[in-house]
C-alpha positions in Angstrom: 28.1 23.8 -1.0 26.8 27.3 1.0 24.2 29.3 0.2 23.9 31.9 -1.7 21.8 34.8 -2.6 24.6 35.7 -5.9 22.0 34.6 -8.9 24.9 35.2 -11.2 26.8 32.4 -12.7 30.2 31.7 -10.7 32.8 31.1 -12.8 35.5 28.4 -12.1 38.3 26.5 -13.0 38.0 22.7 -12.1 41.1 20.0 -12.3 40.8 16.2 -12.1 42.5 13.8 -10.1 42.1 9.9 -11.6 43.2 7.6 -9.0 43.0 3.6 -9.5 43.6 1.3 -6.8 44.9 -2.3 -6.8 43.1 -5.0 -3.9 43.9 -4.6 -0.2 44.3 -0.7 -0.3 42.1 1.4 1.5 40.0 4.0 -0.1 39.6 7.1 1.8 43.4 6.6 3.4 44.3 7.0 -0.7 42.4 9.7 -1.4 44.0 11.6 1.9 47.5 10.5 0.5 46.7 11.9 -2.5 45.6 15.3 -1.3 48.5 15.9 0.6 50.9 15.2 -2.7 49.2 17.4 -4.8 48.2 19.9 -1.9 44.5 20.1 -2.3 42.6 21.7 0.3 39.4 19.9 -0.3 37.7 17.6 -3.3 35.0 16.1 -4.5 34.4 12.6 -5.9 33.1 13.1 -9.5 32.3 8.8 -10.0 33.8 6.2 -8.7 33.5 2.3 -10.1 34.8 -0.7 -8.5 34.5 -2.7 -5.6 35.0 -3.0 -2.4 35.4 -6.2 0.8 35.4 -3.9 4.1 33.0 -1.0 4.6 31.4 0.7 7.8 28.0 2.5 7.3 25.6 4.1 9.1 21.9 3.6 8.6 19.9 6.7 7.5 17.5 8.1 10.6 19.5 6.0 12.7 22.4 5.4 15.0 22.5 2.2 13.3 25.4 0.8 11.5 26.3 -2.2 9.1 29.7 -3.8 8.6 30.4 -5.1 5.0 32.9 -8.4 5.2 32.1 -9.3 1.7 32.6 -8.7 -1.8 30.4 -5.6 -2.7 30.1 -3.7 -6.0 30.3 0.7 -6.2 26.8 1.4 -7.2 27.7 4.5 -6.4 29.7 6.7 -4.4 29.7 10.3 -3.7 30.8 12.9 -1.5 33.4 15.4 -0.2 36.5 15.6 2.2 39.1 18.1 2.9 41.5 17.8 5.7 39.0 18.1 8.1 36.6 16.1 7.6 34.3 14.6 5.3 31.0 13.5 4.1 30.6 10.2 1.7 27.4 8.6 1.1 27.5 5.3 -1.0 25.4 2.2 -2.2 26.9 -1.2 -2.5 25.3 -4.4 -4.5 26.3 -7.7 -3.1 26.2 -11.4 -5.4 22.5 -11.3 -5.6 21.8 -8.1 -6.3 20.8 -6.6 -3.1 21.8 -3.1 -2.1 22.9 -1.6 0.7 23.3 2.3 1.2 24.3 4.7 3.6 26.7 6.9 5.5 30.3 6.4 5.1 31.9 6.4 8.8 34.7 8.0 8.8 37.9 6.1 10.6 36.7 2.9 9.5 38.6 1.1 6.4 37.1 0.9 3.3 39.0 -2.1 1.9 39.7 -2.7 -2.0 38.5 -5.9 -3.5 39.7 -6.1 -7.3 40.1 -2.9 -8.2 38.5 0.7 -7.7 39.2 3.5 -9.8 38.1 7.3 -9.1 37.5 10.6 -10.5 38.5 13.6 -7.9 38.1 17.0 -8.3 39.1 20.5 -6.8 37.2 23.9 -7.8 40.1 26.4 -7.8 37.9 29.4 -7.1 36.0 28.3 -4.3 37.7 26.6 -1.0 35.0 25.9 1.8 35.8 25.3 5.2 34.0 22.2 6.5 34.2 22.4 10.4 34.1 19.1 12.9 30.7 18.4 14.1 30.9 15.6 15.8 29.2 16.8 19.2 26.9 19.3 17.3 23.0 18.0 17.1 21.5 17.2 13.7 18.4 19.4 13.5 15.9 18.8 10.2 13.1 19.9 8.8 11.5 16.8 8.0 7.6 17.2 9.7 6.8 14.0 11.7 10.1 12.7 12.8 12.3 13.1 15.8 15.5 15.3 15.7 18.1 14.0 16.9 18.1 11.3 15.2 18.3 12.6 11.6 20.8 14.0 9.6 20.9 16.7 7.2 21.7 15.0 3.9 19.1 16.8 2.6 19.6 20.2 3.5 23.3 20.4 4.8 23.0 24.3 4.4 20.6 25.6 7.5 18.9 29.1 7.1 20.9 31.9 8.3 18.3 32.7 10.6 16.8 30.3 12.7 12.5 31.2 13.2 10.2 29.0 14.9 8.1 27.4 12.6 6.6 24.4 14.6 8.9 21.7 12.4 8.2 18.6 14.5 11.9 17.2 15.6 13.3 19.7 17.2 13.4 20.2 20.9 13.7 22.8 23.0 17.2 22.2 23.9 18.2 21.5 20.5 17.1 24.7 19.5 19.3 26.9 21.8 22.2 24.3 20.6 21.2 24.9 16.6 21.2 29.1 17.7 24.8 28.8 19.3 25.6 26.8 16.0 24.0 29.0 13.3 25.9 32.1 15.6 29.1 30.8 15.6 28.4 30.1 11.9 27.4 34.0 11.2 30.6 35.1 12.6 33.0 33.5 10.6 34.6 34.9 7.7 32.8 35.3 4.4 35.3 33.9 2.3 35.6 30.6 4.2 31.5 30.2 5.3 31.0 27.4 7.7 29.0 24.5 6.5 27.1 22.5 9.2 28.2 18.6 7.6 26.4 14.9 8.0 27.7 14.6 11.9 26.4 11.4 14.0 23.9 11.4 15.8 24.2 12.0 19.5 24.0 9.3 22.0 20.6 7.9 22.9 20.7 8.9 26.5 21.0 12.9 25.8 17.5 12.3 24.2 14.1 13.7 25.9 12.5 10.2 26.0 9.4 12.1 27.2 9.2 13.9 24.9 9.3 11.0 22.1 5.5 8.8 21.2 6.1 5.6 22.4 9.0 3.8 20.5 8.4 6.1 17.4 10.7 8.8 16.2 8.0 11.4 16.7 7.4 14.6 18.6 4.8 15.5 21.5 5.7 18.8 21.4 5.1 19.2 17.7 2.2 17.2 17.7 0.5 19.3 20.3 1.5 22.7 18.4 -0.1 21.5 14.7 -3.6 20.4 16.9 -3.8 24.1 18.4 -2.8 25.4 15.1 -5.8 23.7 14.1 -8.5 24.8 16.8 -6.6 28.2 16.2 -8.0 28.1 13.1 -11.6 26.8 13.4 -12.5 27.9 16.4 -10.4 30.5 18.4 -12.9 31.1 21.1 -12.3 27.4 22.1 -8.7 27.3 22.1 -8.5 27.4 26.2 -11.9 24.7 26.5 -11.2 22.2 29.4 -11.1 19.5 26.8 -8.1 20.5 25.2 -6.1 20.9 28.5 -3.7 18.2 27.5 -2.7 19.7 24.3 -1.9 23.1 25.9 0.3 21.8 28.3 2.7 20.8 25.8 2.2 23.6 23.1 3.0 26.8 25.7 5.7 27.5 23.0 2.8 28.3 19.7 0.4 30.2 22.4 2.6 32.5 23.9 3.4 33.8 19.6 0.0 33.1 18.2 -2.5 33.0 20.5 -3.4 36.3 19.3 -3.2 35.8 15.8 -5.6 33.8 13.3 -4.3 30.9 11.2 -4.8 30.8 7.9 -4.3 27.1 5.6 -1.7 28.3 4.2 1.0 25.6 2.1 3.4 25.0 5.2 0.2 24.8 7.5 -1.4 22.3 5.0 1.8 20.4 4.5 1.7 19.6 8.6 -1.4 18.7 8.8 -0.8 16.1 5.9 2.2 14.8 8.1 0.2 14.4 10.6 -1.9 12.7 8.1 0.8 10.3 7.5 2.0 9.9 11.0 -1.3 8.9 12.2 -0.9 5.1 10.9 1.0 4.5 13.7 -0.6 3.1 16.5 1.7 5.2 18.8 1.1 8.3 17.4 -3.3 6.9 17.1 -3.1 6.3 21.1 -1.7 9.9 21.6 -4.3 11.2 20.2 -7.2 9.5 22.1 -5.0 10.3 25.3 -4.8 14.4 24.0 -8.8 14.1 23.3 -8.1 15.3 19.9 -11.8 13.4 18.8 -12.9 17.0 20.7 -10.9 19.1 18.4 -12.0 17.0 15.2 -15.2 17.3 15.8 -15.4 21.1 16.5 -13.5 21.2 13.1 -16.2 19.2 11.0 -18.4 21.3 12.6 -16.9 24.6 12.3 -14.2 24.6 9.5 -15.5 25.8 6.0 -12.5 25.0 4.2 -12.9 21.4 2.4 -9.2 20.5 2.3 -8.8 20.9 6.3 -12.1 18.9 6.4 -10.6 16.0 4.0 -7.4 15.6 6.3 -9.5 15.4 9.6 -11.3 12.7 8.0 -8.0 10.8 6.7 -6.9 11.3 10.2 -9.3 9.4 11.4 -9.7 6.8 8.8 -6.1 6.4 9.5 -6.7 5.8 13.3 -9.8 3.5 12.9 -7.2 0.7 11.1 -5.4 1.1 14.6 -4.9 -2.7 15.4 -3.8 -2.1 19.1 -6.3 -1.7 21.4 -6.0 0.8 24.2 -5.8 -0.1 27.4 -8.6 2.0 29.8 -9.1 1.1 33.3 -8.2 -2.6 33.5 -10.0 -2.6 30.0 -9.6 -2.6 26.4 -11.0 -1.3 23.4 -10.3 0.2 20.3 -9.6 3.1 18.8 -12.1 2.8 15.9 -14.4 1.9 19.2 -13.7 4.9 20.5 -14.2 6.6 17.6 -17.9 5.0 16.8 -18.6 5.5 20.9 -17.6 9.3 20.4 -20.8 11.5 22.1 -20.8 13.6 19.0 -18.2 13.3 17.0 -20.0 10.2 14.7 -23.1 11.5 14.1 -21.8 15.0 12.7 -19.3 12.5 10.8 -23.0 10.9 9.2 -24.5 14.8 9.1 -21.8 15.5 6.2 -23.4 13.2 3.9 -26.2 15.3 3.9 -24.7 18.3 3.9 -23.7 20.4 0.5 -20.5 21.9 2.6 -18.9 19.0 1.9 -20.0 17.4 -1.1 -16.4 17.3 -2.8 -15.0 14.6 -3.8 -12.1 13.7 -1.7 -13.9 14.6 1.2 -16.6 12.0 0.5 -13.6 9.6 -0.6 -12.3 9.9 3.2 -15.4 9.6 4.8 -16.6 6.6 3.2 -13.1 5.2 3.8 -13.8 6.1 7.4 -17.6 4.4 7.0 -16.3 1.2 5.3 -13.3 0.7 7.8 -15.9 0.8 10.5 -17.8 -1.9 9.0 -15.4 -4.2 8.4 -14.2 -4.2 11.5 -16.2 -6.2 14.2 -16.0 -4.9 17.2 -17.6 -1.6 15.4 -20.0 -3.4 12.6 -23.0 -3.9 15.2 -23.0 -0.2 15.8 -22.3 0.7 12.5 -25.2 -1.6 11.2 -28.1 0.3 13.3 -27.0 3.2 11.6 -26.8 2.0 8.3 -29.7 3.8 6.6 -28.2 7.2 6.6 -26.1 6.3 4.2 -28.5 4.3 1.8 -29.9 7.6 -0.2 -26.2 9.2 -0.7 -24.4 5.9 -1.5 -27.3 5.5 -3.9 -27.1 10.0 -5.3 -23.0 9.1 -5.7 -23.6 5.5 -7.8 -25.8 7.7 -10.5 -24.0 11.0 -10.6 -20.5 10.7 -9.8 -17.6 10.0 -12.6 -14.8 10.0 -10.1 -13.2 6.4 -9.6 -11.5 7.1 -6.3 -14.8 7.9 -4.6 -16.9 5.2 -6.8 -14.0 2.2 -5.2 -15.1 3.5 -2.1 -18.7 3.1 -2.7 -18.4 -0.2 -4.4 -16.7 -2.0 -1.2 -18.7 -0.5 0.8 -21.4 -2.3 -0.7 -20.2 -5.2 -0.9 -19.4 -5.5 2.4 -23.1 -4.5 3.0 -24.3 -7.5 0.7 -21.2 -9.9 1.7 -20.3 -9.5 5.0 -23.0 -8.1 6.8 -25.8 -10.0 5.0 -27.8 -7.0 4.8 -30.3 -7.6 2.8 -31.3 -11.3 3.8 -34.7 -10.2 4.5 -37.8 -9.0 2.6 -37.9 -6.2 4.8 -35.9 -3.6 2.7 -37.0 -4.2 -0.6 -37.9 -0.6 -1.4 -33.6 0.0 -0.9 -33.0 -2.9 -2.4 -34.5 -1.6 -5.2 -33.0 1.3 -5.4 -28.9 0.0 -4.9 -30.1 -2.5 -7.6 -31.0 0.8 -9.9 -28.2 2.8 -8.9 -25.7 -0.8 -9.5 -27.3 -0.6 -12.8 -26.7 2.8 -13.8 -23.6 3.4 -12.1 -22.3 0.1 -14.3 -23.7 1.6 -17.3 -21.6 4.9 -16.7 -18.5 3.4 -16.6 -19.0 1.0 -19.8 -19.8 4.5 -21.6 -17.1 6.4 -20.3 -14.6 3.3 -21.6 -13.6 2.5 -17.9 -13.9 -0.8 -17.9 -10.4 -1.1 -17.0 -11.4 0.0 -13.4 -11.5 -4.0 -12.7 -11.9 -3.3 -8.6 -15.0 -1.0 -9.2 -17.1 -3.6 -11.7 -16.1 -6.5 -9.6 -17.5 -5.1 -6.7 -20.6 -4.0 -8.2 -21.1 -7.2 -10.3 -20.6 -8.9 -7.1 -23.5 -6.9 -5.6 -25.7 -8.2 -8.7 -24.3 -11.5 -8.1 -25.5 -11.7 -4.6 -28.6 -10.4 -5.5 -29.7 -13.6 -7.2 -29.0 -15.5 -4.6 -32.1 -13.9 -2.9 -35.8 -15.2 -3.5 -37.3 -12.0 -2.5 -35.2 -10.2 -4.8 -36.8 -12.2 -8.0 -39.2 -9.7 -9.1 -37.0 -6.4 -9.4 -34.5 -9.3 -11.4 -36.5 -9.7 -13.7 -37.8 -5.8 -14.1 -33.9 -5.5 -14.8 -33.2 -8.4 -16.8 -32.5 -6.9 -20.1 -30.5 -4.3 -19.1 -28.2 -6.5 -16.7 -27.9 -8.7 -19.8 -26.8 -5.9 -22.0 -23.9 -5.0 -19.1 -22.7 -8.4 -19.5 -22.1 -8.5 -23.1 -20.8 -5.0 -22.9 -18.1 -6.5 -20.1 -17.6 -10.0 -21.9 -16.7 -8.2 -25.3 -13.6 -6.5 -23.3 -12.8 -9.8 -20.8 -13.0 -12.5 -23.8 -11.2 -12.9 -26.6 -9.9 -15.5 -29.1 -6.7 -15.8 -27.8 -6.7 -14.8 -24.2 -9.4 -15.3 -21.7 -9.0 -14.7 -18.0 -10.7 -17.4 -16.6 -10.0 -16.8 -13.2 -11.1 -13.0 -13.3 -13.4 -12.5 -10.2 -15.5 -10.1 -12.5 -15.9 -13.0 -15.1 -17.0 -15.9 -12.7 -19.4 -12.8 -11.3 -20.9 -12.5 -15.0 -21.5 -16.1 -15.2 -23.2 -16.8 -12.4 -25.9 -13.8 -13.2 -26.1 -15.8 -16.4 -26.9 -19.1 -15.4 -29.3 -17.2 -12.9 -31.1 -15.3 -15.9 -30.7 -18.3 -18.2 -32.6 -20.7 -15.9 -35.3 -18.6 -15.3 -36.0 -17.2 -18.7 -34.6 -19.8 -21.1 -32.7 -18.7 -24.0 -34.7 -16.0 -24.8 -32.8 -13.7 -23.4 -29.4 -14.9 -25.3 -28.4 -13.6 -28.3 -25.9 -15.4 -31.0 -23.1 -12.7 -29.7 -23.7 -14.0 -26.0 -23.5 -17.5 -27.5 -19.8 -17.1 -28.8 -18.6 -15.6 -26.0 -19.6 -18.7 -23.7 -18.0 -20.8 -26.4 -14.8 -19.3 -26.1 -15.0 -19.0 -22.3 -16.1 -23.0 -22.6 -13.1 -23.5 -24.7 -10.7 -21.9 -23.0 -11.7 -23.8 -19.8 -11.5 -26.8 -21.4 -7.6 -26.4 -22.5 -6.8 -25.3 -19.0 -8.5 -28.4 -17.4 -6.8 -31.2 -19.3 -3.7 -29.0 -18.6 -4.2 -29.2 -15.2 -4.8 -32.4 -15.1 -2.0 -33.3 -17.0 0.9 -31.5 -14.6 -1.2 -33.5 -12.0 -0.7 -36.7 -13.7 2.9 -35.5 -13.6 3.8 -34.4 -10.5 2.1 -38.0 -9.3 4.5 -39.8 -11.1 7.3 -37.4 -9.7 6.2 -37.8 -6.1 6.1 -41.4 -6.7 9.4 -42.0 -8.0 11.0 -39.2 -5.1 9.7 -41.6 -2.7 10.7 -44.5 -3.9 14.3 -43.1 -4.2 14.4 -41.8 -0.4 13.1 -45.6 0.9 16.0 -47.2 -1.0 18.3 -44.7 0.5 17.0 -44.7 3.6 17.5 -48.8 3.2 21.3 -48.0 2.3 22.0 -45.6 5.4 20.4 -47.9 7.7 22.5 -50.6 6.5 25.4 -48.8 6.6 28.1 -48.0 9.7 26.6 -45.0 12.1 29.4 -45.3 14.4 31.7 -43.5 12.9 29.9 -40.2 12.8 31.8 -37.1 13.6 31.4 -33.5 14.8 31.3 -32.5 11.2 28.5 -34.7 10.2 26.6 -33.0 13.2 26.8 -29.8 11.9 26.2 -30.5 7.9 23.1 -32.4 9.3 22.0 -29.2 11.5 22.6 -27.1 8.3 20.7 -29.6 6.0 17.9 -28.9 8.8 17.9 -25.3 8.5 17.8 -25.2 5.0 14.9 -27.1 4.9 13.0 -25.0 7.2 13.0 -21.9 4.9 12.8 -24.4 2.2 9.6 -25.5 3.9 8.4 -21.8 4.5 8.9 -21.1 0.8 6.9 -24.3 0.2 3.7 -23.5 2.3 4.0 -19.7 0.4 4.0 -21.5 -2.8 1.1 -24.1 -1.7 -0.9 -21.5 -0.6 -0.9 -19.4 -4.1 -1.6 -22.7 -5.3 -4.1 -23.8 -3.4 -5.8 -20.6 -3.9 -5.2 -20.7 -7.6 -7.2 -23.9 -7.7 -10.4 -22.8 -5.6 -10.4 -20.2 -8.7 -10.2 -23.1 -11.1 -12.9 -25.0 -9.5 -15.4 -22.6 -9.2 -14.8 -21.8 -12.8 -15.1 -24.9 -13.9 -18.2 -25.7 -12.0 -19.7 -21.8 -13.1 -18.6 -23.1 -16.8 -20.2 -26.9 -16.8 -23.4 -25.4 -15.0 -23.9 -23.0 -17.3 -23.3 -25.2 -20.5 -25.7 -27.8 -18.8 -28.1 -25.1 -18.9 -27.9 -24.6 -22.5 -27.6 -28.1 -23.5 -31.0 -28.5 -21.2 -32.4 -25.3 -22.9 -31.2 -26.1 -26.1 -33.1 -29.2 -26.1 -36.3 -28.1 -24.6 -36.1 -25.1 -27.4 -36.3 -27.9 -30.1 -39.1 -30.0 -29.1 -41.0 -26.4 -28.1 -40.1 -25.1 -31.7 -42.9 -23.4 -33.1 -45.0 -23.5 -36.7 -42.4 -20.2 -37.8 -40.1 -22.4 -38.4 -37.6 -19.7 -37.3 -34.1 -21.1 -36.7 -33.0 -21.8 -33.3 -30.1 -20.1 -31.7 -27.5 -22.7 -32.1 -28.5 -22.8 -35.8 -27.3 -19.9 -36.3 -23.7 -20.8 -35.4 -21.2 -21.5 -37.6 -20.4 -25.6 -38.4 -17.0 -25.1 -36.1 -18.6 -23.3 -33.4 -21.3 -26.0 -33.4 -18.5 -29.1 -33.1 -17.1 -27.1 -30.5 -19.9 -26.7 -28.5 -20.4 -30.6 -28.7 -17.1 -30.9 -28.0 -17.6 -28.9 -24.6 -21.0 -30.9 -24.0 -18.8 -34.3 -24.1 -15.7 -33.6 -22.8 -15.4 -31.0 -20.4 -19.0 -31.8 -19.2 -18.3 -35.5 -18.8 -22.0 -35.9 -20.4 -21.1 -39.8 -20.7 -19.7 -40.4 -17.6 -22.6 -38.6 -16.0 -25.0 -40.9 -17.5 -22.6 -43.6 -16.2 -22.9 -42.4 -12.7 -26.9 -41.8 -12.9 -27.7 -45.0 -14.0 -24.7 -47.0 -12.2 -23.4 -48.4 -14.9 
């Protein structure tokens, strides 16, 4: 339980205590009683099984706490206690499986339900002293979070010696309280060391509110002393630049020890700036850094900094802070911080200068900062700005498409193209045909790349991508370099349709499927069945097929659930009949409240119900346009097919759907008939 520097095993004796415990007793008053028959000075609970109807815990991070009046399970329970104090943590599982863990509060009862039987032992050899803390602050050394309201179940042993080292909870009068701890700790005796325990937090009102961002458990101080670190680091000669006035004022503390002294990106340096990293999600901790004008200090660091990592986390950092969702609030108006951000004098276009730049052409650099790009267009307050300076970024998306092999940086690409072709409807026009052309190569290839390299599993990345190709034939001007790519889109298909289809499963509502599809019935329109081969041809059979099972599935649990609604309703009016007709004056107080019950349950009952209908609904769009992709394009064939026939030439040469098999012919008439409705179409034409 203390530290120490002895690397030589310690050698002791260990005895065990079982104690079982019948319903009603309480748990720690039994383990006390215990300890004072068989004189132990302290033990630890090896396991412990049962459960339990009474428990007090406190929350971790938290002054928090959560009173158990029910039947719980031990998942587990751990800990010591000696007559001083002690420090349980435990987990309890209620009637449904949910768990619950925490900090055992000590003075509280800890009630028996059934039974509870424990293992306690006591190390002969070794007797520490665990002294009272319950008015001694919890420091940490968890980055990112605010002191004094954490504990240290983590690290219950504090250094010896206490250095500065910019952790981010704790304060300034926290520290001279930890020194006068740790000191009293250093003087007592070696055989007995003093262990700093699990205390409670203090109360709320000792806290340095100013010091905390917003309502989050985070640091100013600590925030301030990782962004000079960082201007330490790239740029020393700015550290004292009007622009990063705010920033000094809270980080006195780190100048007045390094100001003379370069930082290096060490592990521990790295490891803050990656909590920061984390941290920035927050939309306090996003507004804090617009107020300390840290877009100044990130953009002297893309500018200055050489090192690539550093450069990745300043662009996560911002990434981060463009999915802010509250706005800032800037004489009597409001914007955004990815608005501020895109509005930045400089900072954006050295953001767009690292494209071009072979500094930074790394991979998880580029990953950031096309995170960064893409969050920037999506959202629309920032897409106008973000769309007049859209061309940058045409010839590197297009370089990373043919070259790259990594998948985290080729997602990145992908949706930022599609929101390009989607969302912003880039290419609506004629205009940019010469780029077109080029994303429509680069798609091509990039596609290619992936189907050799047997990733294909990457679902996210070809469903982007196919969706690009998808959108493309939507386009008239876009006809021409179609066509120039016609085979080789083709070929991607089957490639794709050989992993997605198979004879026993098919995912029909795949968005990369439906995306095949509809380049199919694009190509198959225009060019016939030329451009089909008998391999092609099975695979629509089976997609045919399979959508053809699932719609007369459908359609029967539709049928079904008709007749179910019918017959519910039917039941509640002859109910309804039966109260109406029955005697309402004789309702009582108990009536009231099973009828305010019946209401609330049928609230969340009704909340569950517009979850479910919304997966349904959704669930049945997919279906739809499935089945409409899937009749088009066996309407097309049937039309082809046809035409191919009567156009037959003097070869003789068998036509595709002679080379089926007899099966996969009835099948396909089968699909024509039924799924098709080729009967009741002619019905409808004709009115008959």
């Amino acid at each position: 339980m203390s530290a120490s520097t002895n690397k030589q095993p310690i050698s002791t004796s260990i005895r065990v205590y079982p104690l079982r415990l019948t319903p009603n007793k309480d748990v720690l008053t039994s383990i006390r009683t215990l300890m004072n028959e068989a004189n132990l000075r302290s033990v630890f609970i090896m396991t412990c099984v049962g459960s339990v109807k009474a428990i007090l815990l406190r929350l971790a991070n938290t002054t928090d706490t959560i009173e158990l009046k029910t039947p719980h399970e031990i998942v587990s329970l751990v800990g010591t206690i000696d007559s001083d104090g002690q420090h349980i943590h435990g987990s309890f599982s209620d009637g449904k499986g949910n768990v619950v863990g925490g900090h055992v509060l000590d003075g509280n009862p800890m009630t028996v339900y059934t039974t509870v039987e424990i293992m306690l032992a006591e190390c002969e050899d070794i007797h520490v002293k665990m002294t009272s803390t319950a008015n001694v602050p919890t420091p940490t050394n968890d980055p990112g979070s605010f002191s004094s309201l954490r504990s240290t179940n983590d690290r219950d042993t504090p250094s010896q010696h206490f250095e500065f080292d910019s952790t981010p909870p704790i304060h300034s009068t926290h520290r001279q309280m930890l020194n006068h701890s740790q000191n009293t700790q250093l003087s007592s005796s070696a055989s007995s060391p003093s262990v700093m325990r699990n205390p409670s937090p203090p109360p709320v009102d000792n806290l340095s509110r100013a010091d905390m961002v917003g309502d989050e458990m985070y640091s100013k101080s600590w925030f301030c002393q990782v962004l000079l670190k960082l201007i330490q680091f790239v740029a020393p000669e700015q550290l004292h630049d009007e622009n990063f006035t705010r920033i000094r004022q809270q980080g006195d503390d780190f100048l007045s020890t390094n100001s003379n002294k370069k930082q290096e990106l060490d592990e521990t340096f790295e490891s803050e700036l990656c909590e920061l990293w984390d941290v920035s999600m927050s939309a306090d901790v996003a507004h804090l850094l617009i107020e300390f004008n840290s877009l100044d200090l990130f953009n002297v660091v893309l500018v200055e900094c050489k090192d690539k990592r550093c450069t990745e986390i300043v662009l996560g950092i911002l990434s981060n802070m463009a999915c802010c969702k509250r706005n800032l609030s800037e004489d009597n108006q409001t914007k955004s911080v990815a608005l501020c951000i895109s509005q930045h004098s400089n900072l954006f276009s050295t953001i767009l200068s690292i494209l071009t730049s072979d500094d930074y052409s790394d991979c998880p650099t580029l990953v950031q900062l096309f995170r960064l790009i893409y969050t920037l267009f999506v959202r629309q307050d920032t897409r106008v700005f973000m769309l007049e300076h859209v061309q940058l970024t045409y010839e590197p998306l297009c370089f990373i498409l043919q070259s790259c092999y990594n998948k985290e940086l080729l997602e990145q690409c992908s949706c930022l193209l599609r929101v390009l072709f989607d969302e912003c409807n880039l290419f609506e026009t004629n205009e940019q045909n010469e780029v077109a052309y080029l994303i429509l190569t680069s798609i091509t290839t990039a596609i290619n790349a992936l189907i050799e390299n047997d990733s294909l599993t990457i679902n996210n990345i070809l469903e982007n991508l196919f969706n690009c190709l998808q959108i493309y034939t939507t386009c008239e001007h876009f006809i021409t370099m179609l066509n120039e790519h016609c085979q080789i889109i083709m070929r991607l298909i089957e490639n794709v349709l050989k992993l997605l289809v198979h004879d026993d499963i098919v995912q029909i509502h795949s968005v990369l499927l439906l995306s095949c599809i509809s380049i199919c019935n694009f190509f198959i329109y225009k060019h016939g069945l030329k451009i089909l081969n008998k391999q092609l041809l099975q695979y629509f059979l089976i997609i045919g097929h399979t959508c053809y099972k699932d719609k007369q599935r459908r359609d029967h649990q539709k049928h079904i659930t008709r007749r179910q609604r019918s017959r519910t309703h039917s039941h509640s009016l002859n109910k309804r009949k039966d109260t109406d007709e029955s005697n309402t004056n004789g309702k009582t107080a108990d009536d009231d409240q099973l009828s305010k019950s019946h209401n609330q349950l049928m609230h969340v009952d009704g909340e569950d119900e517009t979850k479910v209908d919304y997966e349904r609904t959704t669930s049945e769009d997919l279906s739809t346009t499935s089945y409409t992709l899937v009749d088009e394009l066996f309407l097309e064939l049937f039309y082809r097919g046809i035409k191919q026939d009567s156009l037959q030439t003097e070869d003789n040469e068998p036509s595709l759907f002679a080379q089926l098999h007899q099966d996969q012919r009835e099948l396909f008439r089968k699909i024509i008939k039924h799924f098709c409705n080729l009967d009741k179409r002619l019905d409808d034409m004709l009115n008959l």
